[in-house]
N, C-alpha and C positions, 0 to 999 in steps of 0.2 A: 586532403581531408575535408569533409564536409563542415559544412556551417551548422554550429547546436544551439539549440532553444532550449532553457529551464525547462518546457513542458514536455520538450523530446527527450531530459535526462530522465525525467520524472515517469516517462512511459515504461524504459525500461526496467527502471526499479522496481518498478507497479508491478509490470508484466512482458517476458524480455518477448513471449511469442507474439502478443500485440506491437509492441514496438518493432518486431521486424513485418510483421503485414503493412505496417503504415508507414514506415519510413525502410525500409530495406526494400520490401515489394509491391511499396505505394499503389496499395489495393485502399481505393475509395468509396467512401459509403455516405451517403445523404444522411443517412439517419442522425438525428441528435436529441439529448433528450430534453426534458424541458427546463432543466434545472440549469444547462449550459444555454439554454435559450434566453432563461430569465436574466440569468447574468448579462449577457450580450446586452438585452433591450435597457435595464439597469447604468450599464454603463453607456452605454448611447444619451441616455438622457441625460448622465452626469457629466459628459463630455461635453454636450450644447449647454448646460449651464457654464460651463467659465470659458467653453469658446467666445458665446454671446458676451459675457461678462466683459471680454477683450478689448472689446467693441464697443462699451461703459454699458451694456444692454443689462439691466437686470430684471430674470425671470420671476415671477412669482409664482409660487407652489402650482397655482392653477393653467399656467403654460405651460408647465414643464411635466406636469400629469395629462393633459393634452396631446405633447408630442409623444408622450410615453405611450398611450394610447392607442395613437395613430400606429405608429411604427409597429407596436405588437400587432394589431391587425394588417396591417400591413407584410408583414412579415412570417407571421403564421403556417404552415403548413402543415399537413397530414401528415406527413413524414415523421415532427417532432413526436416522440413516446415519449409516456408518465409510466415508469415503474413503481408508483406507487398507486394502485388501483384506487382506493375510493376516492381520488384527489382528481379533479378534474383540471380542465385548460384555466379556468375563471378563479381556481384556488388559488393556482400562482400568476396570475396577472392582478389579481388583489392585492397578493404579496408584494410585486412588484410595485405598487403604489404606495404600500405601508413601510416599503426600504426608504421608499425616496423621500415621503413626509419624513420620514424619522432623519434624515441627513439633511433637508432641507433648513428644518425646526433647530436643527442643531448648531448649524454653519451660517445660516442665514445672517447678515446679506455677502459673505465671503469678502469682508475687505482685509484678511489677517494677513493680509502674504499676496505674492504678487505671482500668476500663472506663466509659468514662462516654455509650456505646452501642454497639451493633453496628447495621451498615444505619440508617447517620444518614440520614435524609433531610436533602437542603437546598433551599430553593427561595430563587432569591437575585437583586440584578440588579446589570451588569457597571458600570450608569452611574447617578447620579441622575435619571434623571426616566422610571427605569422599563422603558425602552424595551427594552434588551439582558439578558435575563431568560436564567436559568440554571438549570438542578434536576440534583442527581443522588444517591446513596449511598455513603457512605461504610462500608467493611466493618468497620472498628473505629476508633474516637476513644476515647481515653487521654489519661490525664496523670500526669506523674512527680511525683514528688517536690520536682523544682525549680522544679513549674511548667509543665511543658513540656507541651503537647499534641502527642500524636502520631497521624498520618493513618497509619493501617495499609494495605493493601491485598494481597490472596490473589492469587498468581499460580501457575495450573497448568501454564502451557505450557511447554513443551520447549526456549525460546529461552533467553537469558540476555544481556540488553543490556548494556551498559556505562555508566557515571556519568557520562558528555557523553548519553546516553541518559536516565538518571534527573532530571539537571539541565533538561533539555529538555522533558521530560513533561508535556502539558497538562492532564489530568486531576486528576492531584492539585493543581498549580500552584492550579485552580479551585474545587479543594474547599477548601483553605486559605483563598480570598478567601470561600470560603459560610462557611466557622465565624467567619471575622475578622468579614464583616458582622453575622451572627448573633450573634455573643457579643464585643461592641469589646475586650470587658476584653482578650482573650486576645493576647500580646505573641508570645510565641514558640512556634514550630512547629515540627516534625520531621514530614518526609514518609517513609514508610519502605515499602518492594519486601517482602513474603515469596516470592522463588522458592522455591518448596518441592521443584522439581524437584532443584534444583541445593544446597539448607539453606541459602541466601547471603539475607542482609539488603542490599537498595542505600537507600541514605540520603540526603536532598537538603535543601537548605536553602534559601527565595526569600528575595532582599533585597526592600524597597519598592519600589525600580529593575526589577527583574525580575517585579516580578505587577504593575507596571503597564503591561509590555511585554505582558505577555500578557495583558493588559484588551486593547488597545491589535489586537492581532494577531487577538485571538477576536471582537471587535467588526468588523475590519475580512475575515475570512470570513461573518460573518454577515450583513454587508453583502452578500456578494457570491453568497450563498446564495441571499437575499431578493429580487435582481435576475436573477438565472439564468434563462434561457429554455430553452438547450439541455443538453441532462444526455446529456454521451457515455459512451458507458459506458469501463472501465478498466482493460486485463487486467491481471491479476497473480497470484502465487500462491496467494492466496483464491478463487479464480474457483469450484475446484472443492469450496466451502463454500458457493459463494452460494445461496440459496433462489429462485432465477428465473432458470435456465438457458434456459426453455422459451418465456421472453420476450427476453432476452437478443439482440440481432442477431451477435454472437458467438460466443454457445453453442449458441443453438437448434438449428441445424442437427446437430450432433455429440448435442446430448441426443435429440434425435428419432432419430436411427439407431441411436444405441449398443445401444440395445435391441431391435432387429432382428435374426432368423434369420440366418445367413452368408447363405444364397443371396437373402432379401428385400434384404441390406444390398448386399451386390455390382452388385444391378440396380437400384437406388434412384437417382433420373435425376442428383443433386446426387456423390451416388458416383462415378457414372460421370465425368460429366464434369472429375470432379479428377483420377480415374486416366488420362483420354486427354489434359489437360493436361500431365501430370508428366513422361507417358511422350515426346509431341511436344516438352516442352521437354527431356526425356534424349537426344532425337535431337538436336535444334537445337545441343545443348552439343557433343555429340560431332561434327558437321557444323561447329562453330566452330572447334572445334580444328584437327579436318580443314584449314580452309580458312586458317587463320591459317600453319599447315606450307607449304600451296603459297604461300600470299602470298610467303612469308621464300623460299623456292626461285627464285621470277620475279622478285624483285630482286637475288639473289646472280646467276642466270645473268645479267639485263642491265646488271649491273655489271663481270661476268667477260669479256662479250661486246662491251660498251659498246654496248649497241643504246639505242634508245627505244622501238621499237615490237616486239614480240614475235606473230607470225602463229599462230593454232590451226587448228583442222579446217575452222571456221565460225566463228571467233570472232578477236576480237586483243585485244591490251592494249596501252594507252598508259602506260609507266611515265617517272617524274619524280620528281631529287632535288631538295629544297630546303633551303636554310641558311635556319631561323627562329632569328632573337634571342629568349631565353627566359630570364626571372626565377625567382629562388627562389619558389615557391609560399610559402600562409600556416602552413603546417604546417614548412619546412624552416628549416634553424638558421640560414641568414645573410641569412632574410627579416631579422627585427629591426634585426641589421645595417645592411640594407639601407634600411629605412624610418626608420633616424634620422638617418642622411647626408641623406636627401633635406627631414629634416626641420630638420636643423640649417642647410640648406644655403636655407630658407624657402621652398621650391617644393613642399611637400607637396600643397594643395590643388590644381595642375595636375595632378596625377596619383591623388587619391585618388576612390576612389567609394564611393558607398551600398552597403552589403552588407544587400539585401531580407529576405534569409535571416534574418539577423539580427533586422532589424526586424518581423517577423512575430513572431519568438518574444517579442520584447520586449513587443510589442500581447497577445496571446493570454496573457502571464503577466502582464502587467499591471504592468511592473518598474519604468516612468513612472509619474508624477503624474495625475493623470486630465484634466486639460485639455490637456498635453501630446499625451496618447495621442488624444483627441476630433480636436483639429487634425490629426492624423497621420492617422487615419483618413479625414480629407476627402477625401483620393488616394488611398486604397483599393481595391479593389476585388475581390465574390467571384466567384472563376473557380472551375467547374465541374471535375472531370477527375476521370480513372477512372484504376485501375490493381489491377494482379495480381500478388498475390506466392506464389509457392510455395513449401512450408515443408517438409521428412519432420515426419512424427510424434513425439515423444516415446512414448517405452517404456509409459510407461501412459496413454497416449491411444490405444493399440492395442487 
């Protein structure tokens, strides 16, 4: 079984069709964007502050914006993309300078704790006999004063999670179990967030109970990694980060046009036929309407008229009222109600049914035991079936 990395579990959850171009058919791509860029140079510079530190060297603000500098230009290329158009290369290397004053001004002159690496490596495994194997880096490991070892980790991005977030976290949760295995002496831990974005430290603490849930949890993805045949892919707001749009059954088509002439892109046969879609289903909507108006009209008149049958040019209509007996749907308030009378009253099961729906989701996420779900499957079956959904564009898909 392979070796997994936080960011190779995290790929598949993302997007399991990505996750199998990059790590199943280790198809490589230069491209990156600039937001993993900024990061990079970010933590490069935070790394030579307590390397140097090591060495009793202490940087001031104005070295360590220097080397940040350097390294960006250095390091730069064409290849990096900005998915956000009016943001240029110079937005986020300014940013880049404004994370680092903001950490520098905060921690300065770091004598709180004592560095005892930057970019730990760990190579570690989740079980005894090897099998469920883990590696990853850690951007700073410390220890205080009392003992305490602390898991640092640099955060660029622009979000800012909340401590049922931080709590949650698998990444660090595993780097914890990499130092606990690697070093048993060590008892106590502190996981700690630097948003730099935001100057907020979030802090977490795992009991026993808690990083053996998440042995437990990481173990049972990587099971399900391991056995995976179909890798669908996964929209979300990454999409337009991923590095394989051009393979993507999703993206393709929109990365193949977007970069077309107007008049190439308008006569592009995939173009077309979404615009005479859109337009035939703007008719149909408007022709529904339309026709929902006369409906409501041919039963007021032969209700007004008391007729049944209504004669046209060439045409007639046969109109009928009916009284249907009708329960609260599953959605409405006195369903509940309604289903504990029947349940107190011990005639549930003559009137309850299987809801498929359900049990589909149940199978597909896997919410069963696995023998359970195997038996269930016995009566399964995969049906075929197509369908068309038409969507407008969002403002920057234009």
């Amino acid at each position: 079984m392979p070796i997994y990395s936080h960011s190779q579990l995290s790929t598949y959850e993302d997007c399991p069709l990505k996750y199998k171009f990059s790590y199943r058919d280790k198809i490589k791509r230069e491209q990156e964007g600039v937001e993993a860029f900024l990061g990079s140079m970010v933590h490069d510079t935070l790394q030579k502050c307590y390397d140097d530190l090591r060495f009793t060297k202490v940087n001031s603000l104005s070295d360590l914006l220097d080397y940040y500098n350097t390294i960006w230009q250095e390091n730069w290329r064409d290849s990096i993309f900005i998915v956000r158009q009016k943001l240029t290369q110079e937005h986020y290397r300014a940013l880049g300078e404004r994370l680092i004053e903001t950490y520098y001004n905060r921690y300065s002159p770091f004598g709180s704790d004592i560095t005892i690496g930057t970019e730990v490596r760990l190579n570690f495994s989740l079980d005894d006999d090897n099998k469920y194997r883990m590696r990853g880096y850690i951007d700073r490991l410390s220890r205080t004063d009392d003992d305490t070892h602390e898991i640092h980790d640099y955060k660029t991005s622009a979000y800012l999670p909340g401590q049922q977030d931080a709590d949650n976290d698998r990444q660090l949760g595993l780097y914890q179990i990499g130092i606990q295995r690697r070093w048993p002496d060590i008892k106590n831990v502190k996981l700690v967030w630097h948003y730099l974005a935001f100057d907020t430290e979030l802090v977490s603490y795992r009991t026993p109970k808690a990083l053996s849930s998440l042995i437990q949890d990481t173990k049972h993805l990587i099971d399900e990694i391991e056995s995976a045949q179909d890798f669908p892919p996964k929209e979300s707001r990454f999409c337009n980060w991923c590095e394989y749009p051009d393979l993507c059954p999703r993206r393709r088509h929109i990365f193949k046009v977007e970069a077309l002439p107007v008049n190439e892109y308008l006569s592009e046969p995939g173009v077309v036929l979404v615009n005479k879609y859109a337009e035939l289903r703007e008719k149909a909507s408007e022709i529904e309407k339309e026709t929902e108006k006369v409906k409501k009209a041919i039963l007021d008149y032969a209700q007004r008229e008391e007729v049944e049958v209504i004669k046209g040019s060439d045409r007639k209509v046969r109109v009928s009222f009916d009284k249907k007996l009708k329960f609260p749907g599953k959605n409405e308030e006195e369903r509940q109600e309604l289903n504990k009378a029947i349940i107190e009253a011990g005639r549930w099961m003559e009137v309850s049914e299987l809801d498929t729906t359900s049990l589909t989701r149940i199978v597909e996420e896997g919410l069963w035991d696995k023998k359970l779900i195997d038996e269930v499957l016995n009566y399964g079956k995969i049906v075929e079936s197509s369908s068309i959904y038409l969507s407008k564009l969002k403002d920057e898909e234009k």
